[in-house]
FIDREN-388773 format. One record per residue: x, y, z of N, C-alpha, C in turn. Coordinates in steps of 0.2 Angstrom, whole numbers, plus 5000, padded with zeros to 4 digits. Example, Ala and Ser with C-alpha at 12.3 -4.5 7.8 and 13.67 -1.06 7.14 Angstrom:
residues 2
506649725039506249785039506649845039;506449895035506849955036506450005039;
end
This chain:
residues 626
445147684907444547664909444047724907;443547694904443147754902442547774908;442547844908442047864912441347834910;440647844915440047804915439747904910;440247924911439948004906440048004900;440447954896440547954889440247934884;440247984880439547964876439447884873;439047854870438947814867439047794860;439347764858439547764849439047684849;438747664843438447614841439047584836;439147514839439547494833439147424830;439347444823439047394817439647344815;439647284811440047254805439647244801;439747274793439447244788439747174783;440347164786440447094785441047124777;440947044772441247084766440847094761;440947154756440347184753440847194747;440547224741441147244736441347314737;441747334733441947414734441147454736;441247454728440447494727439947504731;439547434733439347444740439447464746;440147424747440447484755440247564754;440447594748440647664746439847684749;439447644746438547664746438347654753;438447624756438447624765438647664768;439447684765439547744769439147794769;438947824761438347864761437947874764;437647814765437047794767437047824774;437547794777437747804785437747914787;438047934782438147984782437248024781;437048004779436348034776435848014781;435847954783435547954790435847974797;436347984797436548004804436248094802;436448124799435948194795435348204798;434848164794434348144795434148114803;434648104808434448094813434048024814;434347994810433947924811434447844813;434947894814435547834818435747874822;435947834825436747894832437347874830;437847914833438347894831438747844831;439147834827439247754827439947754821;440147684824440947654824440647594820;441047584813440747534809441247514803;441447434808441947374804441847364796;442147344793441747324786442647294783;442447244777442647204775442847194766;443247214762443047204754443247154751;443047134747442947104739443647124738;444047104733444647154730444347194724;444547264725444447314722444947374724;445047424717445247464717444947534718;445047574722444747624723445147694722;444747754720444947804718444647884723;445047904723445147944729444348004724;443948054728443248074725443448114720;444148154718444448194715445048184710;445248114709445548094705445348094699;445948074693445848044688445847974687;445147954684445147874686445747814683;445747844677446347814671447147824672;447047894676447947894681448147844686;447547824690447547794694447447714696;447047684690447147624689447047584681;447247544685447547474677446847454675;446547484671445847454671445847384669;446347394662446147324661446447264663;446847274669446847214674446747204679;446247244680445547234684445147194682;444947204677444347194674444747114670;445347094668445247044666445546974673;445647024681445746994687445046984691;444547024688443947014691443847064696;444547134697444347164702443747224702;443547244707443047314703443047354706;443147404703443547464702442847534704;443247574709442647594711442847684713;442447724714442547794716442247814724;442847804729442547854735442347914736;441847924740441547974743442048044747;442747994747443348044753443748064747;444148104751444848124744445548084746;446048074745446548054746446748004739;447247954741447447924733447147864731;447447824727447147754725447147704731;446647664730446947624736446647544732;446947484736446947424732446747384738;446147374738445947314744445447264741;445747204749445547134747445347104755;445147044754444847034762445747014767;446247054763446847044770446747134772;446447134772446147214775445547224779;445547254785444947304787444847374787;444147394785444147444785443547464793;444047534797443647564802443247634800;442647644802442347704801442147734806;442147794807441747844811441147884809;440647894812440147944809439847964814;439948034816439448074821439748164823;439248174826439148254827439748254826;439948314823440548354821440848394827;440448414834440548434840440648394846;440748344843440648264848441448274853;441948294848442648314851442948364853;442648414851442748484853443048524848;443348504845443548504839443048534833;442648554834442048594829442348594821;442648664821442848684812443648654811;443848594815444648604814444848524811;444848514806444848444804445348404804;446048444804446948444806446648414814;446548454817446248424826446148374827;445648364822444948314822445448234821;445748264813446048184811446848164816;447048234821447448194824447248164830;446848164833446248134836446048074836;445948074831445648004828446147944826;446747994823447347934821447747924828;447747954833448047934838447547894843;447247894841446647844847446747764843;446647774835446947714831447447664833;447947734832448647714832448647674842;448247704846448247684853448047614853;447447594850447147524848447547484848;448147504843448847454838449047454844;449347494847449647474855449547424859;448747424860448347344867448347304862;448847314856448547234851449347224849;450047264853450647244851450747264845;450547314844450747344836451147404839;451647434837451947484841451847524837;451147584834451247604827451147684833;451147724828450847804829450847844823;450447894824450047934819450747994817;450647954810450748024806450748084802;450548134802450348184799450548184792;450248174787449248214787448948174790;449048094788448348074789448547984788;449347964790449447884791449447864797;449547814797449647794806450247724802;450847724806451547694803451647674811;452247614810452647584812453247584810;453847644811454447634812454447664805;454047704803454047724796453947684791;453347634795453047594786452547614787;451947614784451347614783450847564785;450447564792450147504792449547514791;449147584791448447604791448347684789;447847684782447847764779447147804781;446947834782446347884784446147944780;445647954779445648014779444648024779;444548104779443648104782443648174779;442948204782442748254779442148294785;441948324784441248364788440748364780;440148344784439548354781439048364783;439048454784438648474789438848484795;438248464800438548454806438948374806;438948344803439048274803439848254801;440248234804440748204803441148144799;441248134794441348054794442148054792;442348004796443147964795443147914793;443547874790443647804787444547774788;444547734789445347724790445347654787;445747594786446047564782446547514787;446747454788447147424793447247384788;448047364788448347314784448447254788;448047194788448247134790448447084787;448447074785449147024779448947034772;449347094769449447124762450047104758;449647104750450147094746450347154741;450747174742450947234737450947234732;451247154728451447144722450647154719;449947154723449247134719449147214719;449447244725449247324725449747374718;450047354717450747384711450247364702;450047294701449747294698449347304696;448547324700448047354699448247414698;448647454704448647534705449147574701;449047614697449647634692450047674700;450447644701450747694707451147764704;451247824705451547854702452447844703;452647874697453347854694453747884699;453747924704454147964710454047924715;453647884715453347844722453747764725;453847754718454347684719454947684713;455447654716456247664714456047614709;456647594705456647544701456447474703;456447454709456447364711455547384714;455247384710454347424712454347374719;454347304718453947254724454447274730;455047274730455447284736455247354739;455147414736455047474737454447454741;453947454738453447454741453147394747;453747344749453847314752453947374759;454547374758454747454762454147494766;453747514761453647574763452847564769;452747484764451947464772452247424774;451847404779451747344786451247314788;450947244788450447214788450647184796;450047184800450147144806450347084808;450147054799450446984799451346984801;451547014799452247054798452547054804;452147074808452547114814452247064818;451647034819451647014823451646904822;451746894817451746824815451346774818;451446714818450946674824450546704829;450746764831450446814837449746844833;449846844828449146894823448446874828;448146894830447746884835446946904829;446446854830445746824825445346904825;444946914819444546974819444347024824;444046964827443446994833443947034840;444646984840445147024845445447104842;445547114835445747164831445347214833;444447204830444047274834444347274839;443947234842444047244851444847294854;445047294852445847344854445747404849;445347414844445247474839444547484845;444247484849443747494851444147524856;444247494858444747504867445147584866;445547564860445647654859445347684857;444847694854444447744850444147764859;443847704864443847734867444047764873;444747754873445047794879445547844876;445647874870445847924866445347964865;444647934862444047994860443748014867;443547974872443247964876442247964875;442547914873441647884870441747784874;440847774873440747724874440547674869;441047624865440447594860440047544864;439747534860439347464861439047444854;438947374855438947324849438147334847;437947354842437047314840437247304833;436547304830436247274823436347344817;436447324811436347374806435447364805;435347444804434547434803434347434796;433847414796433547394788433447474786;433347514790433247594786433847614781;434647594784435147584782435347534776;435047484777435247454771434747464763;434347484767433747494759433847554758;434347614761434547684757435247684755;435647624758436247614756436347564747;435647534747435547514742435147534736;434947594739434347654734435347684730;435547694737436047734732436547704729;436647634728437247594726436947584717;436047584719435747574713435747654708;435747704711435647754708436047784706;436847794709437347844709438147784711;438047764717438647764718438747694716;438447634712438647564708438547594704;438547654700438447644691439247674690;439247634684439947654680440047734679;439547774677439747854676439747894683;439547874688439847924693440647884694;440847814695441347794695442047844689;441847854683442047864679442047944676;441747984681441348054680442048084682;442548074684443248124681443648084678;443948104671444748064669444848124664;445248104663445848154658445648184653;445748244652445448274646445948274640;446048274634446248264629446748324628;447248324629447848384627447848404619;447548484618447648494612447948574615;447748614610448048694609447248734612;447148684615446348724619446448724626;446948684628447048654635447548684638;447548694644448148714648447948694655;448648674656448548624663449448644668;449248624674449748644679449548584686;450348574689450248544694450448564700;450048554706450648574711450748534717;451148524719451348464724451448494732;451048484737450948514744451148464750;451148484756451248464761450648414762;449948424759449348394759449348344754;449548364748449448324741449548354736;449348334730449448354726448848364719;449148424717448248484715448548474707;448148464703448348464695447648494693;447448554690447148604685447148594678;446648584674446648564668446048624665;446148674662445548724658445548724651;445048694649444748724640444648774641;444848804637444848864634444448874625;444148924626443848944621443549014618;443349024613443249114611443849134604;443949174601444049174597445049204598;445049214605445749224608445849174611;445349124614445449064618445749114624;445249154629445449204635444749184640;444249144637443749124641443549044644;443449024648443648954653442848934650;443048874646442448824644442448784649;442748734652442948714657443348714661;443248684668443848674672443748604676;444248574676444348514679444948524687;444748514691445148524697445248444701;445948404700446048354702446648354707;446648284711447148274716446948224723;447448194725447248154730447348214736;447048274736446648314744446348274746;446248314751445648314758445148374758;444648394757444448434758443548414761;443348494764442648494767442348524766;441848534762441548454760441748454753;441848404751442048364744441748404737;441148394739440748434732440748524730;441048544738441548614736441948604727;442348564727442748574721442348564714;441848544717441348544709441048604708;440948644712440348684713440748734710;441648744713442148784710441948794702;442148724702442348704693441848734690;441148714693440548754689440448854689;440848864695440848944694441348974689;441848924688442248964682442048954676;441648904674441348874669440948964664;441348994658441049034656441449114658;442049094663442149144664442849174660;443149224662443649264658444149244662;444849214657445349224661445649254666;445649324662445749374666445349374675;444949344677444349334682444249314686;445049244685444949184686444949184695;445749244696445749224701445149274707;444949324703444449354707443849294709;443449254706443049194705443249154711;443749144710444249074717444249124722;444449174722444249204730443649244733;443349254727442449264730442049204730;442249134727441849094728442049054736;442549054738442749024743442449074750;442649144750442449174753441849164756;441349144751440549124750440449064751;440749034754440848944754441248924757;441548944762442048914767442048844767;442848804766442948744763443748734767;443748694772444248654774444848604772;445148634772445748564767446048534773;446548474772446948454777447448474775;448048504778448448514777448648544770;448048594767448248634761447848694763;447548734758447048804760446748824754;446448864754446148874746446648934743;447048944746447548984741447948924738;448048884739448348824736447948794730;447348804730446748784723446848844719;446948914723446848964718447448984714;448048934717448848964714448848894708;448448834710448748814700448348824699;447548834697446948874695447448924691;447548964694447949024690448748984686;449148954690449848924685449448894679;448948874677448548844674448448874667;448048954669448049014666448649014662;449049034667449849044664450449004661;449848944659450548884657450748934650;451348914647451748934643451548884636;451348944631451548884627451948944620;452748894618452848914612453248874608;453448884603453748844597454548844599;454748804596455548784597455648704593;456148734586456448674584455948674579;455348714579454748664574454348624577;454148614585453848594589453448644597;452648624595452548654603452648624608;452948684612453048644617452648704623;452648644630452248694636452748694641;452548754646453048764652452748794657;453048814662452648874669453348904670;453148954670453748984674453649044679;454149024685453849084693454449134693;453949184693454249264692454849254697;455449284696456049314701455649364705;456149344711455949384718456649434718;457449424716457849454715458049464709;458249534706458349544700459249524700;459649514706460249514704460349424702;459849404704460049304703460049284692;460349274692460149224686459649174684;459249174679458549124680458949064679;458549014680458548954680458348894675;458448864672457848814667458148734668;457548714670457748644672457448614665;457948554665458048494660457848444662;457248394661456948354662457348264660;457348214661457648174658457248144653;457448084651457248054645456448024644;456247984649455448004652455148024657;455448084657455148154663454848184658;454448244663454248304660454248324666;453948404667454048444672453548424675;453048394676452648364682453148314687;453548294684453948254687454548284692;454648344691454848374694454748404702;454148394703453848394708453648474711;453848474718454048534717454648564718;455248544717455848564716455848634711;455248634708455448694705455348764709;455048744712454648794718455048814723;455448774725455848754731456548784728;456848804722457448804720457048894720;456548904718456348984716456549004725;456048974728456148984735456749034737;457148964738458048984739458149014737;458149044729458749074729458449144725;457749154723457649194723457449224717;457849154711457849164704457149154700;457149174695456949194690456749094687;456249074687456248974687455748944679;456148924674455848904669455848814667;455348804670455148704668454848724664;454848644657454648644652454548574649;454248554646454148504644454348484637;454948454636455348444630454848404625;455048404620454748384614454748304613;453948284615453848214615453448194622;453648254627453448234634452848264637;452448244640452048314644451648324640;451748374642451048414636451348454631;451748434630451948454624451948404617;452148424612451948404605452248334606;452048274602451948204601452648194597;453248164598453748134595453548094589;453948134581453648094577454348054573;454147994574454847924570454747954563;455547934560456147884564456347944570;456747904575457147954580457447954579;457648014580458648014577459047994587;459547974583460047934589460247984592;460448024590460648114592460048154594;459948144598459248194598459448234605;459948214609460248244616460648314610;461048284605461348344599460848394599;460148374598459448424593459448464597;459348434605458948464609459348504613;460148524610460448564614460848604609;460748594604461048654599460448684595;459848674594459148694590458648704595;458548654597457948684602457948734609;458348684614458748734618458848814618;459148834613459448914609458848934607;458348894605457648934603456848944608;457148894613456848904621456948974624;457748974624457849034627457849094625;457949104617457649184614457049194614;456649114613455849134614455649174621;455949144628455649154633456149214637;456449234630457049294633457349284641;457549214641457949224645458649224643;459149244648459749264646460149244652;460849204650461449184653461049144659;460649064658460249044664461148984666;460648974673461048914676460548854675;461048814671460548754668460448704674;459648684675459648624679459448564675;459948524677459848454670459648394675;459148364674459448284675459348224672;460048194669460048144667460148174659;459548124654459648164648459648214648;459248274653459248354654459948374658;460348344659461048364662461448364656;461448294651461948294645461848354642;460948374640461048444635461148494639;461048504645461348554648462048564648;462548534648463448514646463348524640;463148494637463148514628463048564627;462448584627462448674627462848714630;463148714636463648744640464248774635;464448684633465048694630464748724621;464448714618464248744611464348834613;463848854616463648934617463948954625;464648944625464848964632464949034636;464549074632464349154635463449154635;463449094631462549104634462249074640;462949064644462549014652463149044655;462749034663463049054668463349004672;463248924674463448874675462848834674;462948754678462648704677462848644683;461848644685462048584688461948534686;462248464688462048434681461748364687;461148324688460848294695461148194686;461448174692461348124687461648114679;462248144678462548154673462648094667;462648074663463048024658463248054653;463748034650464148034645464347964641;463947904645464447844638463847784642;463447724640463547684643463847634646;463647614652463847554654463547494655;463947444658463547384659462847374661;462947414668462347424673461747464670;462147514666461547554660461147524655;461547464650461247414649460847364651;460947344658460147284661459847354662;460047384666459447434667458947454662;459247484657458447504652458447414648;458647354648458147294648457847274653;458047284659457347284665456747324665;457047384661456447434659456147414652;456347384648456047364643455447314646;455847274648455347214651454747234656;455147274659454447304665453847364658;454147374655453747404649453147384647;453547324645453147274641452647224644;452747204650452647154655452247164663;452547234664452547254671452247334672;452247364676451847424677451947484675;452647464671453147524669452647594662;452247544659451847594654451347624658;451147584661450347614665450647674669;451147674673451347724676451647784672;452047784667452247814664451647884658;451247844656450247864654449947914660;449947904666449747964669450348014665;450748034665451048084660451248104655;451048064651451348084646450748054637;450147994644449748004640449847954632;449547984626449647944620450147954618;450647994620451348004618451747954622;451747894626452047854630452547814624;452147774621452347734617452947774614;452747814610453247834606454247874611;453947894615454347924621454847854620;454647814624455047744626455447714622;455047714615455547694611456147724608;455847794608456347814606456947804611;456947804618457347784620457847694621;457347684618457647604616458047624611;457847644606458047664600458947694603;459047734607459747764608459947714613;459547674615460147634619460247564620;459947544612459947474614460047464604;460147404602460347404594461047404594;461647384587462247364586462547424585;462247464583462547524581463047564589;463447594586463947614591463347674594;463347684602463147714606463447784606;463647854602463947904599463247954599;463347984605462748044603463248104600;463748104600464248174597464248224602;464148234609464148284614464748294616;465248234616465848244618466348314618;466148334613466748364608466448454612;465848434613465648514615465648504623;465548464626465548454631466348494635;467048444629467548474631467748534631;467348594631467348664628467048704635;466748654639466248684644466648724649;466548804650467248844654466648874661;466248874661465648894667465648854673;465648854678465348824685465048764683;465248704684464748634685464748624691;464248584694463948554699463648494699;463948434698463848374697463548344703;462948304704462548284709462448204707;462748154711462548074709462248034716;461747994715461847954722462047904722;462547884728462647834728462447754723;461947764725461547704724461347684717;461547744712461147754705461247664700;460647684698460447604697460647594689;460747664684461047644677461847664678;462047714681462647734681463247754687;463847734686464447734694464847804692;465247804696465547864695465847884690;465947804688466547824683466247904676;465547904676465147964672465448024674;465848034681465848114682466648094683;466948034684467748054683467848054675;467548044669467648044661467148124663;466748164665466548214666467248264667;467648254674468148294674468748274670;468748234667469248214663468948274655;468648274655468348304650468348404651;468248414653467748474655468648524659;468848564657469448604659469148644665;468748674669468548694674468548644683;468648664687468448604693467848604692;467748524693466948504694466748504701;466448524705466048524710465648444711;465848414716465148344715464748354722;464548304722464048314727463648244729;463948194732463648134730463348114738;462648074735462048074741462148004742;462147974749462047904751461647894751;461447834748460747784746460347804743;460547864736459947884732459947874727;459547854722459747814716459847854708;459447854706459647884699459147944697;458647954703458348014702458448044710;458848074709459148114718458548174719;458248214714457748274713457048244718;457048184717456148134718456648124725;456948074726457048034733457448084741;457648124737458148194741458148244740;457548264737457448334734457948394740;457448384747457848424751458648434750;458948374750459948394748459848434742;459548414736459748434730459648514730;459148514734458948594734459348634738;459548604743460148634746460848634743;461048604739461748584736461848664730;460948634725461248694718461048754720;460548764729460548854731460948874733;461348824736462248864739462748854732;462648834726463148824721462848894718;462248904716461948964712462049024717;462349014723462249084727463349094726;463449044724464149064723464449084716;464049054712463949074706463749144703;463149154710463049234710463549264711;463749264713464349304719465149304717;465249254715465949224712466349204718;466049204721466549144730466749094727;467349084727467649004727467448974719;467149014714467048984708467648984706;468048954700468148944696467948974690;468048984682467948994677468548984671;468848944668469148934663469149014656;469649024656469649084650469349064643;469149084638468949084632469449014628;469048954627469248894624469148904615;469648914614469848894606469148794604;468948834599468548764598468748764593;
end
């Protein structure tokens, strides 16, 4: 029951409107509640189908322009941070706007939005939805997703926004939204099936009419916040500044479009890093006669932060400034600007801003290529170098890289093989042997380039074969190998699999997703992958013969569930290989165990590499006559 003491919230419905204009209403709302010319207020609203983009993203990462545009959807840029999102009128959209002191809650915006998504989530309760809030910023049923959130402060002014799934189609959301490639397993509709929940869903015939849906989103805002709404009118002052600025700023194509990719050359240096909040990707031109002075800076990711135009104002401070600078710039500008994240900090802006600085770039094989690498905490560990698969690059990685440094203390080199990433563009014909190239040529000139010495290869997939090839060619130049996802020959299942990937290539969301990473170099990546695995020609990469020579530590890691290859890959593995192989196999993980199980994986090759330090329970084979 709410006390006759609880403040008063105004609630509105603006009915349905298109992206763009909802976006401009919020503004609008935001700028008069400021202004003091509304009260606080709870405000329904309804879209058009439109794709939307989180205020800090890249627009072209994040959606299929051109099937929007030839589906009629429109394509639009929020005012909040978080990721893509894909709505239609089987969605409601709930907002908040008011004094940022209204809660108690002042400067704590973690507080503020668990607050708010459990008063939500209390709502879905009086309405038979069994949902509750999950940090950062969902509110789930049984671990789906029935409603996403996120807000900001401005000023004294507060605004939240959340999202309620009423009868959703995924396949419409998959299509317009490049989902990322870690995000959904091979069967994209079923995955994504999984992971939300519409109340059509759960509640079936029982789905109870709009007007019932507030009403239980009200009843909890009220007796979780402990506010009173009440129903009135939107004012005319609101809709003619919510339409100054749909006309001015937020309906034009160039603020829509005012961040996307910058063009990767020999100016550019970029890093990513993946958090408990989100994930932060850093892009700097660079210019001057050493290329040591920041022409630009672009700061992207689906965060949260407060208030949003902090990261512009960033971007603008380093604008001219010297590398060397960077990070004194990110901790004097914040200092001067206190700026709340959800679930991250401004040390977490300031460490890829700086990884950024320090990407790596050097030759190997006749091709540039780019890397990051995190200093050793322990001199007695052996460094590390993970091996990317066939279309990975080290963004793909996630933070696995960070997490293996964690543990064990080593010395950590990710890199982006030649074709992938930001490194150099793969040029035809492709040789069918290129897992050969890349582990007797390249490889061996990775490692004198970047002076490491005797690493533990982390491989997966194509990055596990060269990792075993190499092992066995130069087997005083490595200290073991884990190998996530191993093959050596294919199979049945290997072939529908990369024709399911052809076909979703060709037909399905499989390129659009694949171009957030890898960009104008897409096309060419893929086929060459066709190229090795499809055609008359006898499937023979020549690995065999080195592989059999492999005398170091292996540590084979498969899941269960892997969707090109069975085991039979690590029993022709120990069949092959004179040393005991080590496995490790994960229940219901598919063919990328790093993405769907990072946590086991990280645990598996930090107790393999601390034995490997140590010599506990290894094995090693004596010197192999080749």
């Amino acid at each position: 029951m709410t006390s006759s003491a609880a403040k008063p919230f105004r609630v509105i419905d603006t009915g349905i409107r298109s992206g763009r204009a909802n976006i401009a209403f919020d503004q609008a709302l935001i700028e008069a509640h400021k202004a003091r010319q509304i009260p606080d207020t709870i405000r329904f609203l309804r879209f058009r189908p439109s794709a939307l983009v989180g205020i800090h993203q890249i627009l072209s990462h994040e959606v299929r322009l051109d099937y929007c545009r030839t589906r009629g959807i429109e394509v639009g840029r929020r005012i909040t941070g978080g990721g893509g999102l894909y709505l239609d009128e089987g969605q409601i959209g709930w907002e908040l706007v008011f004094d940022r002191a209204s809660l108690g809650h002042k400067d704590d915006l973690t507080e503020t939005t668990r607050r708010i998504c459990e008063s939500a989530a209390l709502g879905l309760n009086k309405l038979g939805v069994p949902a509750r809030y999950r940090p950062r910023n969902d509110i789930e049923v049984e671990g789906r997703k029935i409603s996403g959130t996120g807000g900001f402060f401005d000023g004294d002014t507060l605004f939240y926004q959340g999202t309620l799934l009423i009868d959703f189609d995924p396949g419409e959301m998959i299509a317009a939204l490049k989902v990322p490639v870690e995000k959904l397993a091979k069967r994209d509709l079923a995955s994504a099936r999984q992971r939300v929940v519409s109340m059509r869903e759960i509640l079936g015939d029982r789905l109870p009419d709009l007007t019932t849906i507030y009403q239980g989103l009200l009843e909890g805002f009220a007796e979780g916040l402990g506010i009173l709404p009440q129903w009135a009118e939107v004012s005319a002052y609101e809709e003619q500044l919510s339409d100054r600025l749909y006309r001015e700023e937020i309906g034009r194509d160039d603020f829509v479009e005012m961040v996307d990719a910058p063009e990767v050359d020999d100016t550019l240096v970029s890093a990513s890093l993946t958090r408990r909040g989100g994930s932060l990707r850093a892009d700097i031109r660079l210019e001057g006669p050493k290329r040591r002075r920041i022409r630009e800076a672009l700061i992207t990711g689906d965060f949260f932060v407060t208030p949003p135009r902090i990261i512009f104002d960033l971007e603008a401070a380093l604008r001219g400034a010297e590398l060397a600078e960077a990070e004194t710039i990110v901790d004097d500008f914040f200092s001067r600007a206190p700026a709340e994240f959800l679930n991250l900090c401004t040390a977490d802006i300031r460490d890829v801003i700086l990884a950024a600085t320090r990407q790596l770039s050097f030759v190997a094989a006749g091709h540039r290529l780019r890397g990051h690498r995190i200093a050793p905490v322990r001199a007695d560990r052996p460094p590390l170098v993970l091996l990317h698969d066939a279309l990975g690059c080290a963004r793909l990685w996630r933070d696995v890289p960070e997490r293996l440094a964690a543990a064990t203390g080593c010395d950590v080199l990710v890199y982006d093989r030649w074709g992938s990433g930001d490194s150099a563009p793969l040029e035809p014909p492709h040789s069918r042997h290129y897992l050969l190239d890349e582990a007797l040529e390249s490889l061996p000139e990775v490692l004198r380039t970047t002076q490491i010495r005797r690493p533990i290869l982390v491989g997966h997939s194509d990055g596990a074969a060269i990792a075993l090839t190499f092992a066995g060619a130069f087997p005083d130049l490595v200290s073991g190998v884990v190998a996530v996802a191993p093959h050596l020959f294919p199979e049945q299942r290997t072939i529908a699999g990369i024709a399911d990937q052809i076909t979703d290539f060709e037909h399905g969301d499989l390129k659009a997703r694949l171009a957030r990473y890898h960009g104008s170099k897409t096309d060419q990546l893929f086929r060459r992958l066709v190229d090795a695995w499809t055609g008359d020609q006898p499937r023979d990469w020549g690995i065999e013969q080195y592989i059999r020579q492999v005398r170091c530590p292996v540590l084979a890691i498969q899941g269960t569930e892997d969707e090109f290859f069975t085991r039979a890959q690590l029993d022709a593995l120990r069949a092959l290989v004179p040393v005991p192989i080590e496995t490790c196999f994960l229940p219901g993980c598919g063919h990328a165990p790093h993405q769907q199980a990072a946590k086991s994986v990280v645990a598996a090759a930090a107790h393999f590499i601390d034995r490997v330090t140590t010599g506990d329970g290894v094995e090693v084979a004596p010197s192999i006559a080749s």
